[in-house]
ZAMARGU-4260 file (C-alpha; in steps of 0.2 Angstrom, whole numbers, plus 5000, padded with zeros to 4 digits):
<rodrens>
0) 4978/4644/4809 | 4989/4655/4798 | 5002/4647/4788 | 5014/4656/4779 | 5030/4653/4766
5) 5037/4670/4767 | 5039/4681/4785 | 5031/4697/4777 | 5013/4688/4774 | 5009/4686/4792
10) 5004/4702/4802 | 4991/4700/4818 | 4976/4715/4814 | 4965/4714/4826 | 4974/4715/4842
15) 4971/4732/4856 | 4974/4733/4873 | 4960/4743/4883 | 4972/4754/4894 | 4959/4763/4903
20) 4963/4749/4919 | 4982/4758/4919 | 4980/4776/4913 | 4962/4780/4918 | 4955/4786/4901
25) 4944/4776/4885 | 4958/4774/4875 | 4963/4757/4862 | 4979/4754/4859 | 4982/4745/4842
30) 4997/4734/4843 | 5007/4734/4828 | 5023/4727/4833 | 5015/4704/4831 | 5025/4701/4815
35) 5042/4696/4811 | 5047/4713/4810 | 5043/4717/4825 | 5035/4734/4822 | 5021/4742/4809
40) 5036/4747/4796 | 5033/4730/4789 | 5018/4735/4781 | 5027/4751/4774 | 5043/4740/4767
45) 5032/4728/4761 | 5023/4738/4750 | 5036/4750/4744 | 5048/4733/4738 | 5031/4726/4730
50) 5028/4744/4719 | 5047/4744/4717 | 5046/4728/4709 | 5029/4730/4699 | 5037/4746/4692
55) 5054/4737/4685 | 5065/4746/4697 | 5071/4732/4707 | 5081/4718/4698 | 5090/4703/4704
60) 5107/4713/4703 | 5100/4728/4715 | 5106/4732/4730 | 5092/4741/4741 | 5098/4755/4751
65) 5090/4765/4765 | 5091/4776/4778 | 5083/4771/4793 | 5083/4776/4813 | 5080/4755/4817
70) 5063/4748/4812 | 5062/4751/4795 | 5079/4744/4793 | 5075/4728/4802 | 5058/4725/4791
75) 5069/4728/4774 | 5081/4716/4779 | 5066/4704/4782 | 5061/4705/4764 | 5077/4706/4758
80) 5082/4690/4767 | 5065/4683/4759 | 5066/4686/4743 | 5085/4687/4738 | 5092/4705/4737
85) 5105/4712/4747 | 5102/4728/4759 | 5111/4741/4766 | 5104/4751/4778 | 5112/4767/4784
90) 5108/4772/4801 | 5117/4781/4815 | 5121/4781/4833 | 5104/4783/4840 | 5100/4767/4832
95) 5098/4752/4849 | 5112/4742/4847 | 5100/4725/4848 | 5092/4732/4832 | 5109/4734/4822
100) 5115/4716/4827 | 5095/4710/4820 | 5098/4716/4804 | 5116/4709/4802 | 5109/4691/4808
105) 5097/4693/4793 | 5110/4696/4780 | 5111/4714/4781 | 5125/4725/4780 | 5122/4743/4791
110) 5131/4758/4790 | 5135/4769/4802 | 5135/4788/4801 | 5145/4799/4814 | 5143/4815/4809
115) 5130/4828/4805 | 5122/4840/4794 | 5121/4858/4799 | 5105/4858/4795 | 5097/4842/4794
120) 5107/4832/4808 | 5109/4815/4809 | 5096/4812/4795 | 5103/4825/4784 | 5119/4816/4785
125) 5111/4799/4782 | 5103/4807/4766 | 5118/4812/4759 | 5128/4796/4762 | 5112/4787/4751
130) 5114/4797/4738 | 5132/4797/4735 | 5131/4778/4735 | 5118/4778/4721 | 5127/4792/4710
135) 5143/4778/4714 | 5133/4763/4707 | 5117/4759/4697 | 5114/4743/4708 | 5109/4755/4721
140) 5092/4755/4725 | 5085/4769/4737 | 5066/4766/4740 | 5066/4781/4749 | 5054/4782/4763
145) 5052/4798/4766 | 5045/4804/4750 | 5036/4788/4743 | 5019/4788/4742 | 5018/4768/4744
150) 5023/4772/4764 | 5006/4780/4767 | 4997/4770/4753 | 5002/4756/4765 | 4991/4763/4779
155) 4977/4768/4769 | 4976/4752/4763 | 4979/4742/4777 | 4978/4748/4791 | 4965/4761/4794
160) 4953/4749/4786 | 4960/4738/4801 | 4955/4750/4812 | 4938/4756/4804 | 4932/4738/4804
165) 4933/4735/4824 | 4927/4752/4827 | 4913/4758/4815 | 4910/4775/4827 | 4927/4780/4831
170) 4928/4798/4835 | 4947/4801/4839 | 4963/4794/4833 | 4982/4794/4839 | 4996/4793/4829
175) 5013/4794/4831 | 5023/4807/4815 | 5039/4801/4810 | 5040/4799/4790 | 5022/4802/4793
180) 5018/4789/4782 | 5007/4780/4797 | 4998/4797/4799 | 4995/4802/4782 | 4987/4787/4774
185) 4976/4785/4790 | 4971/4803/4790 | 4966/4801/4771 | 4955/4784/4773 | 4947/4794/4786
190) 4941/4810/4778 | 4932/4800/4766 | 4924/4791/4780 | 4907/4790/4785 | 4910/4800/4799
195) 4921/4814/4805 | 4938/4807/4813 | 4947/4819/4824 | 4969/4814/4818 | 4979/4819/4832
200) 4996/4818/4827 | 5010/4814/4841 | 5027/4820/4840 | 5044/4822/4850 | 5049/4839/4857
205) 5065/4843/4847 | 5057/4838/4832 | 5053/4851/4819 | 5041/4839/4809 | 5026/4854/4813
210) 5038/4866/4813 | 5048/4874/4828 | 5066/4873/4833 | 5077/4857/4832 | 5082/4849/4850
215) 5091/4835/4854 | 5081/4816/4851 | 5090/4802/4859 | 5075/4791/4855 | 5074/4783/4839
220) 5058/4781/4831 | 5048/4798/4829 | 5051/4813/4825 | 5061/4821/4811 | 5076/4834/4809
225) 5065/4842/4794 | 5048/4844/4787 | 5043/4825/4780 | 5041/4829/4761 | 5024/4815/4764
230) 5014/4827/4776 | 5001/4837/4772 | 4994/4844/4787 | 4977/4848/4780 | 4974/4831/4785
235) 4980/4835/4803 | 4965/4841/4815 | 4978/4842/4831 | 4998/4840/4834 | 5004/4835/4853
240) 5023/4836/4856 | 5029/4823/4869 | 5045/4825/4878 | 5057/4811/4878 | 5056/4808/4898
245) 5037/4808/4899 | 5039/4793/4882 | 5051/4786/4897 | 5039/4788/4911 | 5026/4780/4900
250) 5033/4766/4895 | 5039/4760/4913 | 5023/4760/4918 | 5016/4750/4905 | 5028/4737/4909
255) 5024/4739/4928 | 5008/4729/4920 | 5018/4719/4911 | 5016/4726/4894 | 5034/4729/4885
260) 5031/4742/4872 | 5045/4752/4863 | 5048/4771/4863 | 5037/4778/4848 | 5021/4768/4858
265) 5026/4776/4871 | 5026/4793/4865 | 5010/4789/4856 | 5002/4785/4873 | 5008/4797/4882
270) 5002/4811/4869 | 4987/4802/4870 | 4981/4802/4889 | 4987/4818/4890 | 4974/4824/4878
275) 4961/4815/4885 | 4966/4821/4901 | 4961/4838/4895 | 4946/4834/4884 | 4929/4827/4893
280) 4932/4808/4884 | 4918/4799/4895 | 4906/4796/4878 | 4923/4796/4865 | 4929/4781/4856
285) 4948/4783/4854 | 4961/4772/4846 | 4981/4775/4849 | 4992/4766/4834 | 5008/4756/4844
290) 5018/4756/4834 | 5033/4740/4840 | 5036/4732/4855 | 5050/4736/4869 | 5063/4721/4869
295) 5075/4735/4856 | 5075/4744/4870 | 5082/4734/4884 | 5098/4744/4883 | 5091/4762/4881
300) 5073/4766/4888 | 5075/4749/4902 | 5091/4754/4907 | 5092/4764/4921 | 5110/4770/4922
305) 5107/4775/4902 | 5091/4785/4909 | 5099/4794/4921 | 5115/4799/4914 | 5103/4809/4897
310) 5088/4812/4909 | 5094/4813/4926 | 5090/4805/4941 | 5074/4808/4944 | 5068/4804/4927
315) 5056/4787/4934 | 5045/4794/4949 | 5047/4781/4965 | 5035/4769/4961 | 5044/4765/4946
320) 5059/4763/4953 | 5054/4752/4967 | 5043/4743/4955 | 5059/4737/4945 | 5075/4737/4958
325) 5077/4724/4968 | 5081/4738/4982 | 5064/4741/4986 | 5067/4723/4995 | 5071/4719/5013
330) 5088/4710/5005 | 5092/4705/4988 | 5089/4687/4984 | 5103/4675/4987 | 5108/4655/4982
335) 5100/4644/4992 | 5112/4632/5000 | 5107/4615/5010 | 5121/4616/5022 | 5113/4632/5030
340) 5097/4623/5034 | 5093/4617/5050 | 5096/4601/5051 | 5079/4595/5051 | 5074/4604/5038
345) 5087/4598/5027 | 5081/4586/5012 | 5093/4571/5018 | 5084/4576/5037 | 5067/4574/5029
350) 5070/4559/5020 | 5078/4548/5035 | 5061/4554/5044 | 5053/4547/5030 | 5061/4529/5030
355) 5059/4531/5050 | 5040/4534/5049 | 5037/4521/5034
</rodrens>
């Protein structure tokens, strides 16, 4: 039974779900999103506050400030919360509104950025704002996830081991490239492994991670709006870019079976049947890293008119649509009243029979 005294120290590591019942292909998906943070950045935050603090750079007067598109936020504001330190995350529209108001409840305060960058959009613009608020004051504390090496020292310490330890012959693994903290300390563990590890990284068309041109993202999550200072794609045997309504179409139909997983899992599987798909994966072992849970995304990905007005009307096929709309029925369901019962059938009815027959 686990107890713990701080929300930080509990993660659940062994958890996959065998998706090959719903998708048709040998494919695990690790669940990352059973702690209080709700998604895998817990392990990242965790362990960039921890070196932080080791190091002498956080004191009980800082202030930790990040940018962040949602999750990260969320799990600083955990640890913030925990250990006493106040946090400011700057984030931006994109950002779901249920994780916002989660990071206020926990103490937080959040900023909100309107504007973009020429050249880096919305993160470019986020970047900025951090750094003029630590040239402002020396309280500020940026841990700067997207160019410190505790984010993927995180993942090669913790989770890839997690992931080697349940399956010793793994042959192909999935992981979703945003920071590309995740995919990097994976990718490292794994070349020094005792067997070779095909790393397919997973993006979003529009992001430029890999290289290409900037489109628009209206899912938060992965991808990024310039090169992630952690990657080195020596590491990387395989990139696949996933568009934002197949991440959509994905994640309805995972919920059609009842599991509610957020938009970068989504895109992860998605990516990932689609390779397999194309591959003969009969005799493969293949693992997919989820990275959080769907409940963020009630109002965005789960919400129809929000999906049709960015991806148009037919952006769910007609099983999902009928899956989750009450149209699909003969007539919505209505409150039951007494008085419309035959009078037999109603309960005072049925109880007079009863004192009758007794």
């Amino acid at each position: 039974m686990p107890v713990v005294s701080v929300p930080y120290a509990y993660n659940e590591e062994e958890l996959y779900v065998d998706l090959r019942s719903i998708f048709g292909h040998p494919l695990f998906l690790k669940c990352e999103g059973f702690n209080f943070a709700g998604s895998i950045k817990l392990k990242a935050a965790t362990e960039m506050v921890e070196s932080a603090e080791r190091d002498g750079i956080l004191t009980p007067e800082s202030i930790l400030v990040e940018s962040s598109s949602g999750n990260l936020g969320v799990a600083l504001s955990i640890i913030a919360a925990s250990k006493g330190y106040r946090f400011l995350c700057v984030t931006d529209a994109r950002g779901n509104l249920s994780t916002r108001m989660m990071m206020e409840a926990l103490g937080s305060q959040v900023h909100m950025i309107a504007g973009q960058e020429a050249n880096g959009g919305f993160l470019g613009a986020r970047i900025e704002y951090v750094r003029a608020l630590c040239d402002s004051d020396d309280r500020y504390v940026w841990l700067s996830q997207y160019t410190n090496p505790s984010n993927w020292k995180a993942h090669y310490r913790r989770t890839a081991p997690e992931i080697a330890r349940q399956f010793p012959r793994l042959d192909v693994l999935f992981v979703g490239a945003g920071t590309t903290g995740t995919l990097m300390g994976c990718a490292r563990y794994f070349r020094e492994w005792h067997r070779p590890v095909r790393i397919i990284a997973v993006d979003s068309v529009g992001s430029v991670s890999f290289g290409g041109s900037p489109g628009r993202r209206m899912i938060p999550g992965l991808g990024m709006s310039m090169r992630p200072p952690l990657l080195d794609e020596s590491y990387v045997d395989e990139v696949i870019r996933v568009e934002e309504a197949d991440t959509v179409r994905t994640c309805h139909r995972l919920a059609r079976r009842g599991f509610l997983f957020g938009g970068s899992t989504g895109t992860v599987v998605s990516g990932a049947t689609d390779w397999l798909a194309r591959h003969d994966a009969r005799d493969l072992t293949a693992v997919a890293i989820g990275p959080d849970l769907g409940e963020r995304y009630l109002d965005t990905i789960y919400q129809t008119n929000w999906l049709q007005d960015l991806y148009g009307e037919d952006v769910l096929g007609s099983d999902e649509v009928a899956a989750g709309s009450w149209a699909a029925s003969p007539a919505p369901p209505t409150r039951w009243d007494p008085a419309a019962e035959p009078a037999d059938r109603r309960p005072q009815a049925r109880d007079r029979a009863g004192q009758r027959q007794g």
